[in-house]
Each structure stands twice: as structure tokens, then as C-alpha cells.
VOMAR-952966 format. One record per residue (C-alpha): residue number from 1; chain; residue in one letter; x, y, z. Coordinates in steps of 0.25 Angstrom, whole numbers, plus 2048, in hexadecimal, padded with zeros to 3 digits. Layout:
<nodes>
num=NUM	cadena=A	residuo=a	xx=X	yy=Y	zz=Z;
...
</nodes>
This chain:
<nodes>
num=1	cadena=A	residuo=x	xx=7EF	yy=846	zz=7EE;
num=2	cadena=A	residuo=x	xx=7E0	yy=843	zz=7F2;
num=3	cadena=A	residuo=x	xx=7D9	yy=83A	zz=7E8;
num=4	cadena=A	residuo=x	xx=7CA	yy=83D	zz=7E5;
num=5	cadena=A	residuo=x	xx=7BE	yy=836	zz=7DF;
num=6	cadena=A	residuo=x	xx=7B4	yy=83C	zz=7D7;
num=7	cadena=A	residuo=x	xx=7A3	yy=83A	zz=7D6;
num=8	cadena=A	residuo=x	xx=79D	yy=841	zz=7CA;
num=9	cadena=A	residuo=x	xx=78D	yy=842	zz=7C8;
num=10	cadena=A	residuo=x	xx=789	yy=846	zz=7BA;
num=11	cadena=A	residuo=x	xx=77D	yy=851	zz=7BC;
num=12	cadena=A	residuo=x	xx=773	yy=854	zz=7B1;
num=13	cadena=A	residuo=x	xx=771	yy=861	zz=7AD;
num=14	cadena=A	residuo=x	xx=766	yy=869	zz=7A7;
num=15	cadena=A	residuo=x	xx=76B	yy=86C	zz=79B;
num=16	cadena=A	residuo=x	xx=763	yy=879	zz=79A;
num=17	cadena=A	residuo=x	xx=767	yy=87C	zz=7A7;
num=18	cadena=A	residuo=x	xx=776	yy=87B	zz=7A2;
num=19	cadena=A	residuo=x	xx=781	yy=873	zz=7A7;
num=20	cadena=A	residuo=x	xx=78A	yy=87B	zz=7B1;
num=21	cadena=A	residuo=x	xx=787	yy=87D	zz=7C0;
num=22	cadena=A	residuo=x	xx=782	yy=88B	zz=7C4;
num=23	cadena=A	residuo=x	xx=784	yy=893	zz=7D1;
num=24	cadena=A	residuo=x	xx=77C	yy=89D	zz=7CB;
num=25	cadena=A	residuo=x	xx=770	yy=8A1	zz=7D5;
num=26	cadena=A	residuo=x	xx=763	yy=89C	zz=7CC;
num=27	cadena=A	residuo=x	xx=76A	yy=895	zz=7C3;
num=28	cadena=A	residuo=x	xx=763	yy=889	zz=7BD;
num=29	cadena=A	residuo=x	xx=767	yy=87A	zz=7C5;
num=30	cadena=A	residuo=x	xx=771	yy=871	zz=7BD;
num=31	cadena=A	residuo=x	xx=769	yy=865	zz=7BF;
num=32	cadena=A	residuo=x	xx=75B	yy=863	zz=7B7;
num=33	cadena=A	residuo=x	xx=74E	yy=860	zz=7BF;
num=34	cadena=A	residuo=x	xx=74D	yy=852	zz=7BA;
num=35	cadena=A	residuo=x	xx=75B	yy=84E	zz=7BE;
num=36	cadena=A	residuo=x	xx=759	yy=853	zz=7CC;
num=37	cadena=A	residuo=x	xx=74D	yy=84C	zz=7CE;
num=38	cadena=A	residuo=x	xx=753	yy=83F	zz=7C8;
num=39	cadena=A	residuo=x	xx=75D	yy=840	zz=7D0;
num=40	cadena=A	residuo=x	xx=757	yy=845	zz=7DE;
num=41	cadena=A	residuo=x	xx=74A	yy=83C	zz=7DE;
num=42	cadena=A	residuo=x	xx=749	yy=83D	zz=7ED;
num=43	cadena=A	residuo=x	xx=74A	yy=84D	zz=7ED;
num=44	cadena=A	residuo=x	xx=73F	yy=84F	zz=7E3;
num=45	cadena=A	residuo=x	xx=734	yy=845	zz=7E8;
num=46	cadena=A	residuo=x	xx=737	yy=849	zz=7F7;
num=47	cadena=A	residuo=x	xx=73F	yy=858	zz=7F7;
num=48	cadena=A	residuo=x	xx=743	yy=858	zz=805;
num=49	cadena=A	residuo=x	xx=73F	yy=864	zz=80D;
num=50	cadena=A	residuo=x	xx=749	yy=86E	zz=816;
num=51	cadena=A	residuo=x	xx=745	yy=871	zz=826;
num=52	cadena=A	residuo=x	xx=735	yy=872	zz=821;
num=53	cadena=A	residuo=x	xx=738	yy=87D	zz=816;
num=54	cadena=A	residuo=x	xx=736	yy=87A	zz=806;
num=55	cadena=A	residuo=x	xx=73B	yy=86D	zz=801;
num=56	cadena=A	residuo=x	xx=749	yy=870	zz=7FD;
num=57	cadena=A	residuo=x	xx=74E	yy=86F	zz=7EF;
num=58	cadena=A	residuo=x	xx=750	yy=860	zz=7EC;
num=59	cadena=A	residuo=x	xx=75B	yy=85E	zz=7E5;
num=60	cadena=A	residuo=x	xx=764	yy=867	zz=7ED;
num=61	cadena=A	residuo=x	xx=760	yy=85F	zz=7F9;
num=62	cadena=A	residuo=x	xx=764	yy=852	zz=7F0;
num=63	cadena=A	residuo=x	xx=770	yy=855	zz=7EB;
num=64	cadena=A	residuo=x	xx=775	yy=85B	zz=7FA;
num=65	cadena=A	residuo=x	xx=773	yy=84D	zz=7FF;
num=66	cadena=A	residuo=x	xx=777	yy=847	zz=7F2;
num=67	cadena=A	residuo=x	xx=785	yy=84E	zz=7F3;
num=68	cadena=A	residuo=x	xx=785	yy=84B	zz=804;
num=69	cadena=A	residuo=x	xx=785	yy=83D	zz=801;
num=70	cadena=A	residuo=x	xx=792	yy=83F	zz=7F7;
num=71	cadena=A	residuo=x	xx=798	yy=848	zz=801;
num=72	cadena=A	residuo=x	xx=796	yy=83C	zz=80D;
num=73	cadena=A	residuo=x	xx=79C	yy=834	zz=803;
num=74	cadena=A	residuo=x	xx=7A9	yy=83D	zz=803;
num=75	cadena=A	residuo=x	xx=7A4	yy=844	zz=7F4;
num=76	cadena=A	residuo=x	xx=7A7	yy=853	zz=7F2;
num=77	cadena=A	residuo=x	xx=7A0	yy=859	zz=7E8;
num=78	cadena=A	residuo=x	xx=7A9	yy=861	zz=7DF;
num=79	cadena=A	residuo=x	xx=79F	yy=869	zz=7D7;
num=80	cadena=A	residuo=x	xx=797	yy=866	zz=7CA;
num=81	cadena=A	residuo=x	xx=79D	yy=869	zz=7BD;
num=82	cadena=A	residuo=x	xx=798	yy=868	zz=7AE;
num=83	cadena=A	residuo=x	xx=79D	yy=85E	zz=7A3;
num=84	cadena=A	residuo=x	xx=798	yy=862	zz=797;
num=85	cadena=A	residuo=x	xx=789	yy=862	zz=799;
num=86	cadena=A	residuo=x	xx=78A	yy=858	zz=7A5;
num=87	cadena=A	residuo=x	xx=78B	yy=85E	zz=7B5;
num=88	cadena=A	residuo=x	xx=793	yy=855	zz=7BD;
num=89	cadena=A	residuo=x	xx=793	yy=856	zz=7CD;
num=90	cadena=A	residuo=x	xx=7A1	yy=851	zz=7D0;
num=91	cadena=A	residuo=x	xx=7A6	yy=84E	zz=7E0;
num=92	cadena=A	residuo=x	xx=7B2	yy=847	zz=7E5;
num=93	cadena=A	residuo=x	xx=7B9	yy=841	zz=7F1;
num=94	cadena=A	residuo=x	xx=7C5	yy=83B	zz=7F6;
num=95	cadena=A	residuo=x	xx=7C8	yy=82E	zz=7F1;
num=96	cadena=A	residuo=x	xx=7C8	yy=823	zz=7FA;
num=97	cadena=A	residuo=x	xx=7D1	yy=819	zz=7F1;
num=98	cadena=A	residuo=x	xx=7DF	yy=818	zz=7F5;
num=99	cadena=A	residuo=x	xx=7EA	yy=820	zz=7ED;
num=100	cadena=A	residuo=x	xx=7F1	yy=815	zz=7E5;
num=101	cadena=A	residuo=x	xx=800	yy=810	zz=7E7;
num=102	cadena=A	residuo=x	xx=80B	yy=80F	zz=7DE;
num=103	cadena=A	residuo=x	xx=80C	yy=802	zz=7DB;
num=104	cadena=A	residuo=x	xx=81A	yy=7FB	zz=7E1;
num=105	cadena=A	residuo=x	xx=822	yy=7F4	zz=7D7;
num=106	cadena=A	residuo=x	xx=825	yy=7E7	zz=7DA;
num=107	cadena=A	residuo=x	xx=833	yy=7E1	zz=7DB;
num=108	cadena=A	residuo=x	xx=839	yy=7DC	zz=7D0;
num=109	cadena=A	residuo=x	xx=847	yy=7D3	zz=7D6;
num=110	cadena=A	residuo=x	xx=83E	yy=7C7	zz=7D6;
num=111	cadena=A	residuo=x	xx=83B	yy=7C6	zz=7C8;
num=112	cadena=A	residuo=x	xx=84C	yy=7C9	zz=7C5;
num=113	cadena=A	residuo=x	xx=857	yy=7BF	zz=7C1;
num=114	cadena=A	residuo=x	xx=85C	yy=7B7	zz=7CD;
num=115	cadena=A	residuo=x	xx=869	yy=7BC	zz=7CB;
num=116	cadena=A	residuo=x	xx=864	yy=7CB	zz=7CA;
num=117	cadena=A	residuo=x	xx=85D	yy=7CA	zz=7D6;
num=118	cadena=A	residuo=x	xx=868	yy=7C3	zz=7DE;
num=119	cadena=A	residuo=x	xx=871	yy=7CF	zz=7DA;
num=120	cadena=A	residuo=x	xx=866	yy=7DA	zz=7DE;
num=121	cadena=A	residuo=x	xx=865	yy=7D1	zz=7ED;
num=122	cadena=A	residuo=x	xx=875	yy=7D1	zz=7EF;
num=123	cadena=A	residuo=x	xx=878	yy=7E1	zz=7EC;
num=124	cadena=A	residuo=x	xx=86B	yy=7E1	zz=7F6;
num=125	cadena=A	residuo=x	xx=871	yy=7D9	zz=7FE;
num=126	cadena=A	residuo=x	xx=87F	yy=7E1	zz=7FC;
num=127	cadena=A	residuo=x	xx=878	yy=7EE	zz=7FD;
num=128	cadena=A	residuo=x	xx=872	yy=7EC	zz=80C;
num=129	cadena=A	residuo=x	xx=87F	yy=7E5	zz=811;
num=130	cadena=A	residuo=x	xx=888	yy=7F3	zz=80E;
num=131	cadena=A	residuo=x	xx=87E	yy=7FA	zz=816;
num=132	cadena=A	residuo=x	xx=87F	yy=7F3	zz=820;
num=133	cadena=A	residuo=x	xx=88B	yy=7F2	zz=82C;
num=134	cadena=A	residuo=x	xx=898	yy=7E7	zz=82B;
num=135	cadena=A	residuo=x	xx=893	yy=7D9	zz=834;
num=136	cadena=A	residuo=x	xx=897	yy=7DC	zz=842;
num=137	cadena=A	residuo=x	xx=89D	yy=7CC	zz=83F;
num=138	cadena=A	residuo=x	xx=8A4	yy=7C4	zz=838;
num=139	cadena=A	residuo=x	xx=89A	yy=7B8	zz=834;
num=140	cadena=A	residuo=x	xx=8A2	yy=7AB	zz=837;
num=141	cadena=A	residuo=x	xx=8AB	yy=7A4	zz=82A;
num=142	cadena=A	residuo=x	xx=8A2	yy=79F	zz=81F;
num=143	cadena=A	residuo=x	xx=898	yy=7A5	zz=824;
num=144	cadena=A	residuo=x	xx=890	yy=7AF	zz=819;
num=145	cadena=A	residuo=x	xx=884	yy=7B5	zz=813;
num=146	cadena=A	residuo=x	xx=87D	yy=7AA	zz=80E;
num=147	cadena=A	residuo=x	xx=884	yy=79F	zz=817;
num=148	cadena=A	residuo=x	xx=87A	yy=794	zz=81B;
num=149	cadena=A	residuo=x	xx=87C	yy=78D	zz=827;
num=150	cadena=A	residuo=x	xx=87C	yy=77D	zz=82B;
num=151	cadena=A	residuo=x	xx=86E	yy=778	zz=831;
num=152	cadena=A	residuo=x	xx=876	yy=778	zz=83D;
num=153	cadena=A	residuo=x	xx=87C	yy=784	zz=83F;
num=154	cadena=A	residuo=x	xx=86D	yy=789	zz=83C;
num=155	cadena=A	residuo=x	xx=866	yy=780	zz=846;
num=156	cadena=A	residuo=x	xx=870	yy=785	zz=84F;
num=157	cadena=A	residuo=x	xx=86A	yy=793	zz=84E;
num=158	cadena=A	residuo=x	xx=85B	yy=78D	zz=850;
num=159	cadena=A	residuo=x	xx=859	yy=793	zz=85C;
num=160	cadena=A	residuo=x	xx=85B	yy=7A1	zz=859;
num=161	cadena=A	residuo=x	xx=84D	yy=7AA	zz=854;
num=162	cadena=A	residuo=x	xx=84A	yy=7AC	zz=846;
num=163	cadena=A	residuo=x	xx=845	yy=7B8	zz=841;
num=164	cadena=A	residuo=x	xx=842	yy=7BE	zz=833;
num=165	cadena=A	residuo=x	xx=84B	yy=7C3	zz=829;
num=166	cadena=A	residuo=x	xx=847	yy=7D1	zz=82D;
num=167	cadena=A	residuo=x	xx=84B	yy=7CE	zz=83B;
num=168	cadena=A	residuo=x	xx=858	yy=7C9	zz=838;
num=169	cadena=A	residuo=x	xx=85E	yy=7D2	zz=82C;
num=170	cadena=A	residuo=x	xx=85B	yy=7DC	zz=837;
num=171	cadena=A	residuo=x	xx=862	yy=7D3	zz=842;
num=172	cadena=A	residuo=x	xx=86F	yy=7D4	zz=839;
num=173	cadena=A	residuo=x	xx=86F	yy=7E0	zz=836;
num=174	cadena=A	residuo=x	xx=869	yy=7E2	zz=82A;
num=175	cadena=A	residuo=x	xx=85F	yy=7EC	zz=827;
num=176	cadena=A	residuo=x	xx=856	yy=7E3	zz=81C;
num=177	cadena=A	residuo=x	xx=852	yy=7D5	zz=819;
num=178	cadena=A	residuo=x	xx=85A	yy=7D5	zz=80B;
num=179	cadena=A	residuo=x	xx=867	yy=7CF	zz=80F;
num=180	cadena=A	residuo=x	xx=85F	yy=7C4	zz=816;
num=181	cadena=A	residuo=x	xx=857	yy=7C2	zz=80B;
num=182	cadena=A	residuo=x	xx=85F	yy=7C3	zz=7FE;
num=183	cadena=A	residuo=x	xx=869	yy=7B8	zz=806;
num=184	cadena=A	residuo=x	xx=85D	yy=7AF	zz=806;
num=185	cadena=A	residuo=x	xx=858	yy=7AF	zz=7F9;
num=186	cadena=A	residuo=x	xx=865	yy=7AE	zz=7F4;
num=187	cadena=A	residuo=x	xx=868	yy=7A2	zz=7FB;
num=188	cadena=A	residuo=x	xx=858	yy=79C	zz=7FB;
num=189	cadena=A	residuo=x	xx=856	yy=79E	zz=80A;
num=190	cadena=A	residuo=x	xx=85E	yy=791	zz=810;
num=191	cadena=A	residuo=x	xx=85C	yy=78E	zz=81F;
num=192	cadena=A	residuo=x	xx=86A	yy=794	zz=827;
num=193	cadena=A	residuo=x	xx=86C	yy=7A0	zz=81C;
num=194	cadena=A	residuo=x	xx=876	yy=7AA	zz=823;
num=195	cadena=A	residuo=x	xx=874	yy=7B8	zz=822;
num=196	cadena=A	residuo=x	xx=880	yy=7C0	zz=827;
num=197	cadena=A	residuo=x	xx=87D	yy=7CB	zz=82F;
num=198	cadena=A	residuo=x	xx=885	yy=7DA	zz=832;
num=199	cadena=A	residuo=x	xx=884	yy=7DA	zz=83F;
num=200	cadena=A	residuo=x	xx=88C	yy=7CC	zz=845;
num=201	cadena=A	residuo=x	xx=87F	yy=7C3	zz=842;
num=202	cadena=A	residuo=x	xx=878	yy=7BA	zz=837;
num=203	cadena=A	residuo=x	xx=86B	yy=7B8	zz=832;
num=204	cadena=A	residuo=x	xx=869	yy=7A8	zz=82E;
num=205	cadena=A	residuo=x	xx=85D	yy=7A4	zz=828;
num=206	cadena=A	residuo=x	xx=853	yy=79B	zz=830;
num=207	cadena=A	residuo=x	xx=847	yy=799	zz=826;
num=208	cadena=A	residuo=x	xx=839	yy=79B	zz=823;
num=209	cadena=A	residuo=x	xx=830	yy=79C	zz=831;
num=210	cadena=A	residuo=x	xx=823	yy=7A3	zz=835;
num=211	cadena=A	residuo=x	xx=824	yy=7B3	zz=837;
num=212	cadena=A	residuo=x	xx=824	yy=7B9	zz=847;
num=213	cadena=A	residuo=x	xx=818	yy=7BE	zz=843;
num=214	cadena=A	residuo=x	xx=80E	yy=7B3	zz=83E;
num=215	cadena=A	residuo=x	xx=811	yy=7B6	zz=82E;
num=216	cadena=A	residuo=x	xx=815	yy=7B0	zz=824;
num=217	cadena=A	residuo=x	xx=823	yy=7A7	zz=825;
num=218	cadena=A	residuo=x	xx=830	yy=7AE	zz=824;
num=219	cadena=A	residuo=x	xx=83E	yy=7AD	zz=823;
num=220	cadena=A	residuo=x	xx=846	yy=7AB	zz=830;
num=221	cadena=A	residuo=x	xx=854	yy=7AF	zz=834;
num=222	cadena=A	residuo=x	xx=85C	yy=7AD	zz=840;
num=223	cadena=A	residuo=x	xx=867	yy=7B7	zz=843;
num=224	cadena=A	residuo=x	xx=872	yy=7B3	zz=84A;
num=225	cadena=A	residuo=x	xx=881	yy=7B8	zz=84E;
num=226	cadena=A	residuo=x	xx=88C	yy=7B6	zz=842;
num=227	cadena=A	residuo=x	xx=893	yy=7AE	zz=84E;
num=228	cadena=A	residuo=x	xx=889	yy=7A4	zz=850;
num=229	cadena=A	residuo=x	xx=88B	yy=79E	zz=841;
num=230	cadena=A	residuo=x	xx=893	yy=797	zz=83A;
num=231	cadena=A	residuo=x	xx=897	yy=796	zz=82B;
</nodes>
């Protein structure tokens, strides 16, 4: 829906002339002479002339360019209409403020119970897991979600590139970062974090490191084959 704002300018009004604007021919002017030339100074000391003719009527000529400039301005005039004794000259034009937004409720699971929240994460968790495909492998014995490996078997896996959890839920064939992530707040983030994956690989957490793209620091994963670890 288009949004408007309005101008309105109180005209006075000759009583004795009455308060409603005539389109009769001859009828007497709405405006009284004193406020016409209070209000049009320049018209009345200096009435402008047409092409050499008579001077043309001075407030006409005023209130043309008076309502030229509002129109430059975007303003429309609607049309003059009586309040009571008052004439208010009343215009409008498109608003330029921006149509307000619903506001968006903020979460709430951070402010719940810890073990609320836990049980929200794993049927999450849960949830995406049934949607997706069986692993293409079997991860090797004693390995499992939530496995962390020795500092050796993850220095072992230096050389491979670490990318973000994006990346990597991706790489194992998940469709979002939630398995990822509930895995690591439950377990506090711990350096060798395994996150099996369904599709014959893991993701094993790395650590914080600077973004690809110069911002701030993010979490690092390295994804590797399920045959490549060990429990």
C-alpha cells in the first residue's frame, strides 16, 4: 500500500465573505485583502506584469509560484476545505520514510535450563540424522560421535586443510552445521572432536583459526576418510 504525508496551511477567511470556496463566476474571493498582502508582500509592492499588458493580479501570480515550489517539492495540492470557520489548503505526497518491519523475536534456548536445552540440541540432532542416508562405512571400533583423538593421531592429520564448519558438515554429507555444532557445545570444543559423517568420512575438530576470508576467527575442521582414524 503507498504511504503519504500531508502539509496543511490554515487560510483566513473573510468572515463576511463566508467560509466555503466558490466556483461561482463573480463570487467574492475566500481570502481577505489584508491577508493577501501580509502574506504576498512582494506581489503587492511590485505586481509583476504579463508580455507588456496590465499588471496581472498579484496574488494569483503568488500563490501560482507559491504552490510551483510545493509541487517541485513533490506536494500535490488536494483541494481547500472548511473546518468550521477555518479554510485549510491541504496537499500531500508520497512518503519517503521506509514502511516499518515486524520486529523479529529473538531466540529464547539461551536463556532455558541446561538440560532443556541439551534435550532441544539432541532431537535436532536426531531429527537431521533420519533425513539423511545410512554411512557409506563403518567408522572403525570405538570410534563414535563425540570420540576425541590422542594428540598423536591428530598431528598425524596436520597436513590435511582445514576448512569451516560449513564446509565440512557439507563434506559429510550433511545439509546443515547443527550436528557439528550441538556435538561441540556438548562436549566444550576439545582439540580432535570426531564428528561421523554419512557418507565413509569424519569431521574432526582442529580449532579456532583466521577466516579464508580475512574475518573474524572461526572454528576449523578437517575432514578425513573413517579409514584413516582410529578409536
Amino acid at each position: 500500500m503507498p504511504r503519504w504525508e500531508y502539509k496543511v496551511f490554515h487560510l483566513n477567511v473573510d468572515p463576511g465573505k463566508g467560509g466555503e470556496p466558490s466556483g461561482t463566476a463573480g463570487a467574492a474571493p475566500p481570502f481577505t485583502q489584508s491577508y493577501l498582502e501580509q502574506e504576498f508582500p512582494d506581489h503587492y509592492k511590485h505586481p509583476p506584469a504579463q508580455d507588456g499588458a496590465q499588471p496581472a493580479a498579484p496574488a494569483a501570480i503568488q500563490l501560482q509560484e507559491f504552490l510551483n515550489g510545493l509541487g517541485a517539492q513533490g506536494w500535490s495540492l488536494i483541494g481547500i476545505f472548511p473546518v468550521g470557520p477555518m479554510l485549510m489548503m491541504t496537499l500531500r505526497r508520497r512518503s519517503s520514510e521506509p514502511e516499518p518491519q515486524p520486529p523479529i523475536p529473538e531466540a529464547k534456548l539461551a536463556d532455558a535450563p541446561n538440560d532443556r536445552l541439551d534435550a532441544v540440541l539432541a532431537r535436532l540432532e536426531a531429527l537431521e540424522e533420519q533425513l539423511e542416508t545410512p554411512p557409506a562405512a563403518s567408522p572403525p571400533p570405538g570410534l563414535t560421535d563425540g570420540s576425541v583423538l590422542p594428540a598423536a593421531a591428530l598431528e598425524a592429520l596436520g597436513g590435511d586443510v582445514a576448512v569451516s564448519a560449513r564446509e565440512a558438515a557439507e563434506a559429510i554429507g550433511y545439509r546443515s552445521t547443527a550436528s557439528l555444532s550441538n556435538l561441540g557445545n556438548r562436549s566444550g570444543y576439545p582439540a580432535g572432536l570426531v564428528k561421523l559423517g554419512l557418507n565413509g568420512k569424519a569431521a574432526v575438530y582442529r580449532g579456532v583459526g583466521p577466516a579464508s576470508s580475512g574475518g573474524k576467527p572461526q572454528r576449523h575442521w578437517l575432514v578425513v576418510p573413517l579409514s584413516r582414524l582410529t578409536g
